[in-house]
mmCIF file as Biopython writes it, N, C-alpha, C and O atoms, coordinates in Angstrom:
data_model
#
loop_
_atom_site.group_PDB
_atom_site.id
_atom_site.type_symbol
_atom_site.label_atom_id
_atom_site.label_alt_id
_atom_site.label_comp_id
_atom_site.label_asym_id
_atom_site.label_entity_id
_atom_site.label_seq_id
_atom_site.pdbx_PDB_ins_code
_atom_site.Cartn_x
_atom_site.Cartn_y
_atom_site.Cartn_z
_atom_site.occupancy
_atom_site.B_iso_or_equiv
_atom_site.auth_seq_id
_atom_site.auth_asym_id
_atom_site.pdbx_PDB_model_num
ATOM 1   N N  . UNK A ? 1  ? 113.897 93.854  79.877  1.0 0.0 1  A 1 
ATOM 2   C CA . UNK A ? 1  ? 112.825 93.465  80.802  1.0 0.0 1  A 1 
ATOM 3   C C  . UNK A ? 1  ? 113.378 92.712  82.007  1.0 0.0 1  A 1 
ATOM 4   O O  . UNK A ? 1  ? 113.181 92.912  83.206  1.0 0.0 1  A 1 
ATOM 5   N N  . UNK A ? 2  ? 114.012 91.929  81.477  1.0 0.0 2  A 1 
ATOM 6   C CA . UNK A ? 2  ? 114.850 91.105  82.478  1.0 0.0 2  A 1 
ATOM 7   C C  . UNK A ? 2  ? 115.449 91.506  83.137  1.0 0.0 2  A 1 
ATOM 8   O O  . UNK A ? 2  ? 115.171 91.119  84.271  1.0 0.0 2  A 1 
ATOM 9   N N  . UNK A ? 3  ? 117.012 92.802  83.059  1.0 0.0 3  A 1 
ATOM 10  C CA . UNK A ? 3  ? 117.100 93.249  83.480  1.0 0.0 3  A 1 
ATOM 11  C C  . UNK A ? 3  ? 116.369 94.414  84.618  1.0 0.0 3  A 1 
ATOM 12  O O  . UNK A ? 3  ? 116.868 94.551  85.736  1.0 0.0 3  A 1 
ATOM 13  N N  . UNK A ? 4  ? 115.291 95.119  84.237  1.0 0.0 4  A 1 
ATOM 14  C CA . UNK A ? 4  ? 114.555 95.962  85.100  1.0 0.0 4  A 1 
ATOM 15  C C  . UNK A ? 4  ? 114.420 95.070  86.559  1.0 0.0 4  A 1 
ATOM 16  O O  . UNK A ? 4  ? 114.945 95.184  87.666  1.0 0.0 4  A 1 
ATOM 17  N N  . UNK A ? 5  ? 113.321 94.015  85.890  1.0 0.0 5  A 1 
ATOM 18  C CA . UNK A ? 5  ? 113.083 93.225  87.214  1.0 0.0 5  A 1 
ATOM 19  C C  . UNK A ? 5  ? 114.222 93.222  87.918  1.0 0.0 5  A 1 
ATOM 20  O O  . UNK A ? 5  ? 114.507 93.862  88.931  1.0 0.0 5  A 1 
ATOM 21  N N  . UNK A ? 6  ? 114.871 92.424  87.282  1.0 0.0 6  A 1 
ATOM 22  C CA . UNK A ? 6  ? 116.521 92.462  88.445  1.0 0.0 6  A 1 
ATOM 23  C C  . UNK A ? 6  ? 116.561 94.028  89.274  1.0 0.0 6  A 1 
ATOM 24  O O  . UNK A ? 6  ? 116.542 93.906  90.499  1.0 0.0 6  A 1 
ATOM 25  N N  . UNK A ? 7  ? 116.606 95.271  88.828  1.0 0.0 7  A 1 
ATOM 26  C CA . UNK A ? 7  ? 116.898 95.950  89.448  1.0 0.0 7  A 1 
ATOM 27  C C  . UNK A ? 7  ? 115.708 96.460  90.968  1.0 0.0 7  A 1 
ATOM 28  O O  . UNK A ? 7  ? 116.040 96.851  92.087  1.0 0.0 7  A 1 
ATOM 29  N N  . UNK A ? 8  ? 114.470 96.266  90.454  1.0 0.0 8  A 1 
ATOM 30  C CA . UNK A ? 8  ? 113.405 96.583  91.220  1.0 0.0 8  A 1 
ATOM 31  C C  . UNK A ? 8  ? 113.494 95.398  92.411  1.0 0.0 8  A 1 
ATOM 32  O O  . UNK A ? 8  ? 113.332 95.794  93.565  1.0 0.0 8  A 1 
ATOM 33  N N  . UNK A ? 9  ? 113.701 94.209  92.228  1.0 0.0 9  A 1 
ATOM 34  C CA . UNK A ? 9  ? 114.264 93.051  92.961  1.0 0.0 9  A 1 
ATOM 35  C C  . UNK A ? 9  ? 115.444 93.623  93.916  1.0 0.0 9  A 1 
ATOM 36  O O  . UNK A ? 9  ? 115.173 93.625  95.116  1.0 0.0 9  A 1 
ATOM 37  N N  . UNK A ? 10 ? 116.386 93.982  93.633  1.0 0.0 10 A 1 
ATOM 38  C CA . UNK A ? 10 ? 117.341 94.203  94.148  1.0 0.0 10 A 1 
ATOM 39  C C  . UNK A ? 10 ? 116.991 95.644  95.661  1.0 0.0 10 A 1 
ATOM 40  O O  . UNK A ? 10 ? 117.215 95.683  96.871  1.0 0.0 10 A 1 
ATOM 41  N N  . UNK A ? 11 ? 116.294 96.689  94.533  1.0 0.0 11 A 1 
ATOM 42  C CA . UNK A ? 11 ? 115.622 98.465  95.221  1.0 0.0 11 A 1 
ATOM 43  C C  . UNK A ? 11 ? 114.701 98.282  96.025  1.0 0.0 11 A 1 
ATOM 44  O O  . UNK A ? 11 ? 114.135 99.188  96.636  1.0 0.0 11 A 1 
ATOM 45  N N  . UNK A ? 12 ? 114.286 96.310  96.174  1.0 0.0 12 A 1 
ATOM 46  C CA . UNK A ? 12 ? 112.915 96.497  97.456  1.0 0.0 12 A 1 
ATOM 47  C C  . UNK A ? 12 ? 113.256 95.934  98.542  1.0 0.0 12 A 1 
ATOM 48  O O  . UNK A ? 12 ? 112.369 95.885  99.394  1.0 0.0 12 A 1 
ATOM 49  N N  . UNK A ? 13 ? 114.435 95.407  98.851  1.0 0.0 13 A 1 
ATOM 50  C CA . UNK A ? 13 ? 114.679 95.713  100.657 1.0 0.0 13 A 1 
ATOM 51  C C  . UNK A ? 13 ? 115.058 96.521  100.585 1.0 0.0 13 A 1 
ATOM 52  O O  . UNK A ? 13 ? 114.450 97.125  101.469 1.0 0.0 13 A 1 
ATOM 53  N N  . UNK A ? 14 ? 115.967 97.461  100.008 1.0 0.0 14 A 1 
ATOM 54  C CA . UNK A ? 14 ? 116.619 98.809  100.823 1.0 0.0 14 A 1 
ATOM 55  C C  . UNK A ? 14 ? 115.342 99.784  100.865 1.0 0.0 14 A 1 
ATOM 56  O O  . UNK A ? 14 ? 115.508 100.751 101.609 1.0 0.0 14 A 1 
ATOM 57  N N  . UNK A ? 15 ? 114.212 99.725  100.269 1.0 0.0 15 A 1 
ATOM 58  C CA . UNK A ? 15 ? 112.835 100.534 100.666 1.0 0.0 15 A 1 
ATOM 59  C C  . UNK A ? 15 ? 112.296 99.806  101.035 1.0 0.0 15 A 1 
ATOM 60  O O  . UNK A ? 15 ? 111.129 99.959  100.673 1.0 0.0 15 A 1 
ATOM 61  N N  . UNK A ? 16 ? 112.465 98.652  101.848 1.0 0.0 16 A 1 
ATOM 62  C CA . UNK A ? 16 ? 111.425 98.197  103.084 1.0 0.0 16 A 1 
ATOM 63  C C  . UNK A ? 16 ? 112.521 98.347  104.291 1.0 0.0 16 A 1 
ATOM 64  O O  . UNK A ? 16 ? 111.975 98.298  105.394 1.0 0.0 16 A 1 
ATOM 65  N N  . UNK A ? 17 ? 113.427 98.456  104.321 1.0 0.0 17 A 1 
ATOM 66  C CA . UNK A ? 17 ? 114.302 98.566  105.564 1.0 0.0 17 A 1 
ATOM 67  C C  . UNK A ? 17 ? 114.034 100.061 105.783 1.0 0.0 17 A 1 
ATOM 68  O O  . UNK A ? 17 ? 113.726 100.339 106.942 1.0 0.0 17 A 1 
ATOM 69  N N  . UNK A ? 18 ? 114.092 101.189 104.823 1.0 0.0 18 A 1 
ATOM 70  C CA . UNK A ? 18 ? 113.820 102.687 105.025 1.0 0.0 18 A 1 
ATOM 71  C C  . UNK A ? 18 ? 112.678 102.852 105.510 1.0 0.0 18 A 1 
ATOM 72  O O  . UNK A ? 18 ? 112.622 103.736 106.365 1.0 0.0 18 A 1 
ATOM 73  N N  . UNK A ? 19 ? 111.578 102.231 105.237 1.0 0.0 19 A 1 
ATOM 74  C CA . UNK A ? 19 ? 110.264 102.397 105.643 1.0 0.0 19 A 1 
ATOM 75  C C  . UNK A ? 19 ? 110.085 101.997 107.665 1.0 0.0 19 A 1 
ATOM 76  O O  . UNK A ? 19 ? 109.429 102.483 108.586 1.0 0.0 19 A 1 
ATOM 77  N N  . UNK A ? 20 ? 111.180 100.770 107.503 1.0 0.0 20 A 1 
ATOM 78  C CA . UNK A ? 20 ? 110.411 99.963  109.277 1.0 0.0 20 A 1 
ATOM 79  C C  . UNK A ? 20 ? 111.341 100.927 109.283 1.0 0.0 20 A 1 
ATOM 80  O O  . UNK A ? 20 ? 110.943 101.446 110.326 1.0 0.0 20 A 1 
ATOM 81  N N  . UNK A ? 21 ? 112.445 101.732 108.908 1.0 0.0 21 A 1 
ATOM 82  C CA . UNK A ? 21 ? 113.596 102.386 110.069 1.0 0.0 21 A 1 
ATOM 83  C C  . UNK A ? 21 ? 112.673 103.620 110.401 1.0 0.0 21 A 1 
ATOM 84  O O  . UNK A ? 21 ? 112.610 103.966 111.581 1.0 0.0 21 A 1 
ATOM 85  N N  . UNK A ? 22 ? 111.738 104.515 109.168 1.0 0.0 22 A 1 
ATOM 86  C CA . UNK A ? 22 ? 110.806 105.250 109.779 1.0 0.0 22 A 1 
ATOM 87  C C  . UNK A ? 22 ? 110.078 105.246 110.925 1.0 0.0 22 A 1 
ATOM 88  O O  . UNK A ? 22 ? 109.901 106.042 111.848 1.0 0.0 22 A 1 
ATOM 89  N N  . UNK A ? 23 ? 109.564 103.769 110.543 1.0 0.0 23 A 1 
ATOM 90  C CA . UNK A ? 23 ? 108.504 103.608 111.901 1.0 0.0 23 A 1 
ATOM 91  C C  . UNK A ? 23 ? 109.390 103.831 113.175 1.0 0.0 23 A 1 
ATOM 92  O O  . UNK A ? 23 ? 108.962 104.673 113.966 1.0 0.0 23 A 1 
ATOM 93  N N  . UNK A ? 24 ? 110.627 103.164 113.504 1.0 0.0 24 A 1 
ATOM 94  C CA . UNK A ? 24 ? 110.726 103.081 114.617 1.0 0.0 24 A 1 
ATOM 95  C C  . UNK A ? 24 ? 111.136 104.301 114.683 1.0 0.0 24 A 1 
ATOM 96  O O  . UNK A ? 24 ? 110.788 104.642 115.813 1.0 0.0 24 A 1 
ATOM 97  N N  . UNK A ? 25 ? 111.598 105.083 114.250 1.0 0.0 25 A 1 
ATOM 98  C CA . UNK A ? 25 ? 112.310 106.721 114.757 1.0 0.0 25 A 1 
ATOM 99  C C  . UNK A ? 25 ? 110.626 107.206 115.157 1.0 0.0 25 A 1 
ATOM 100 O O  . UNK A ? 25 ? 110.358 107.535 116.313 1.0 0.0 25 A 1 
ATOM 101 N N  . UNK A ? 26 ? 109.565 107.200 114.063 1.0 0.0 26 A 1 
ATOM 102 C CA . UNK A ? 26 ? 108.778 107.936 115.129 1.0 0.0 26 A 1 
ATOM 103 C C  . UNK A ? 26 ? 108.131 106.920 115.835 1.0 0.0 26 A 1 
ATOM 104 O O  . UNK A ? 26 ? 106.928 107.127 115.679 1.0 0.0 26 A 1 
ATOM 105 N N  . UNK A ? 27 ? 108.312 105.846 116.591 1.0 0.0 27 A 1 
ATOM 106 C CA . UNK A ? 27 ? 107.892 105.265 117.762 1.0 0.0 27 A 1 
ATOM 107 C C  . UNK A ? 27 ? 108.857 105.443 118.771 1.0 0.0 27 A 1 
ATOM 108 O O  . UNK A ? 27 ? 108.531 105.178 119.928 1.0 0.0 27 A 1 
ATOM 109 N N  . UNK A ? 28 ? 109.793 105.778 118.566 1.0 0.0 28 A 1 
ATOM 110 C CA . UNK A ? 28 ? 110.905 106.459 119.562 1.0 0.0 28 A 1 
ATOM 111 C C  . UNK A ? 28 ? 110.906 108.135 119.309 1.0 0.0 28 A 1 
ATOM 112 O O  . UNK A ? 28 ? 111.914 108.676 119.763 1.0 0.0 28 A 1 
ATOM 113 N N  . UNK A ? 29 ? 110.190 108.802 118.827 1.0 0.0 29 A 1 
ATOM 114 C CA . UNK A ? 29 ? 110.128 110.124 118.503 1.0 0.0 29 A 1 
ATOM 115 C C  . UNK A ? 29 ? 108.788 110.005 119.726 1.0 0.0 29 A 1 
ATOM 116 O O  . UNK A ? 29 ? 109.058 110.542 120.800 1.0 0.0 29 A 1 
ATOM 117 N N  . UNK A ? 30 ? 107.787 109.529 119.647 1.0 0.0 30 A 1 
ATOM 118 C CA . UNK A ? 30 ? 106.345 109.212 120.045 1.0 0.0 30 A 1 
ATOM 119 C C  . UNK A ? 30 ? 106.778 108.825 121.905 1.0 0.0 30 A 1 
ATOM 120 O O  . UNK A ? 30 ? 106.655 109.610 122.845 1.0 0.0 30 A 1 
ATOM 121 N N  . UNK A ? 31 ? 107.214 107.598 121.952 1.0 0.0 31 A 1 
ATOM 122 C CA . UNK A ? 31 ? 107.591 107.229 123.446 1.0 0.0 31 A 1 
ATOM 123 C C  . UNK A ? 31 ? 108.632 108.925 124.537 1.0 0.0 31 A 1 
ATOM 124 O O  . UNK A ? 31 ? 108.597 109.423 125.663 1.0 0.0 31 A 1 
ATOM 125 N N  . UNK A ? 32 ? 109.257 109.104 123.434 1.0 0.0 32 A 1 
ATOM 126 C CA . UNK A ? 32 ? 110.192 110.385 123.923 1.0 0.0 32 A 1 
ATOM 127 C C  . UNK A ? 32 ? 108.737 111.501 124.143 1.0 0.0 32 A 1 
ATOM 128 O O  . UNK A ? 32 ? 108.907 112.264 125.094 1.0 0.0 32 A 1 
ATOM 129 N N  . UNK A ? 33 ? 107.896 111.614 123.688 1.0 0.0 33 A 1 
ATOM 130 C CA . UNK A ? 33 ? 107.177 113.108 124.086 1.0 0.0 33 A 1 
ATOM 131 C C  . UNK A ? 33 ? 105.901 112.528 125.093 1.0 0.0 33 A 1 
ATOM 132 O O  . UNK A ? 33 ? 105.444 113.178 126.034 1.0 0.0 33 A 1 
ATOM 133 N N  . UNK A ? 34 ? 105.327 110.851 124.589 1.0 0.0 34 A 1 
ATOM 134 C CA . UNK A ? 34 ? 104.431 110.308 125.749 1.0 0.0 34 A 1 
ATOM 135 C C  . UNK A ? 34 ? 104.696 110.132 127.409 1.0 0.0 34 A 1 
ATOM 136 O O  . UNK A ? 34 ? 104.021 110.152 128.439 1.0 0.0 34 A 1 
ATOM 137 N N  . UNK A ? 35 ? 105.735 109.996 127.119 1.0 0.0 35 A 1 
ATOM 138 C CA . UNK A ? 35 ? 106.561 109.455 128.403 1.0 0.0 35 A 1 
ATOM 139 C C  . UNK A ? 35 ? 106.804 110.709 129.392 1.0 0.0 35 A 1 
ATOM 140 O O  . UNK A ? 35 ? 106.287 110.632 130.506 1.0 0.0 35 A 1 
ATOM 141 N N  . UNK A ? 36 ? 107.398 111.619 129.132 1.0 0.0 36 A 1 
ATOM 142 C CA . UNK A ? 36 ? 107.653 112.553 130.220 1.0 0.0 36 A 1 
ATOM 143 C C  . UNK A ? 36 ? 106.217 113.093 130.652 1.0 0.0 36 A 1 
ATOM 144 O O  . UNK A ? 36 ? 106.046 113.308 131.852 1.0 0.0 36 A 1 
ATOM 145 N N  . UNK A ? 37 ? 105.235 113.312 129.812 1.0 0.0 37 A 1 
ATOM 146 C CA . UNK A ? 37 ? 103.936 114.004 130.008 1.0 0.0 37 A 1 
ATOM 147 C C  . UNK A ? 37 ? 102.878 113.050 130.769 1.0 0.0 37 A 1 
ATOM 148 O O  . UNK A ? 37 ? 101.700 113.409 130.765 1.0 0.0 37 A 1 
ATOM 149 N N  . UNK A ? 38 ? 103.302 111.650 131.534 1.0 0.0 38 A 1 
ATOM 150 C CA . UNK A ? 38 ? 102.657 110.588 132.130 1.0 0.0 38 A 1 
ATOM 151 C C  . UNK A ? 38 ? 103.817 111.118 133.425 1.0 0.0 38 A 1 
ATOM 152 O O  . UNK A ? 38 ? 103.850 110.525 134.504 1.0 0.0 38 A 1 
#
C-alpha cells in the first residue's frame, strides 16, 4: 500500500507537466493558424 502511494506520488508531476506541455503546443498550434488569418 505504501509502496503504491509512493509510486502514484512520484507518476503525478510527470502527468501534470505532460498535460500544461499539451496546452501550450496547442496554444502555439492555435496563435500559429489565428494569427496569419487577422
Amino acid at each position: 500500500m505504501a509502496l503504491k502511494h509512493q509510486k502514484s506520488k512520484i507518476n503525478y508531476p510527470k502527468l501534470r507537466l505532460s498535460f500544461e506541455l499539451k496546452i501550450a503546443i496547442c496554444n502555439l498550434i492555435i496563435s500559429n493558424f489565428v494569427y496569419p488569418m487577422r
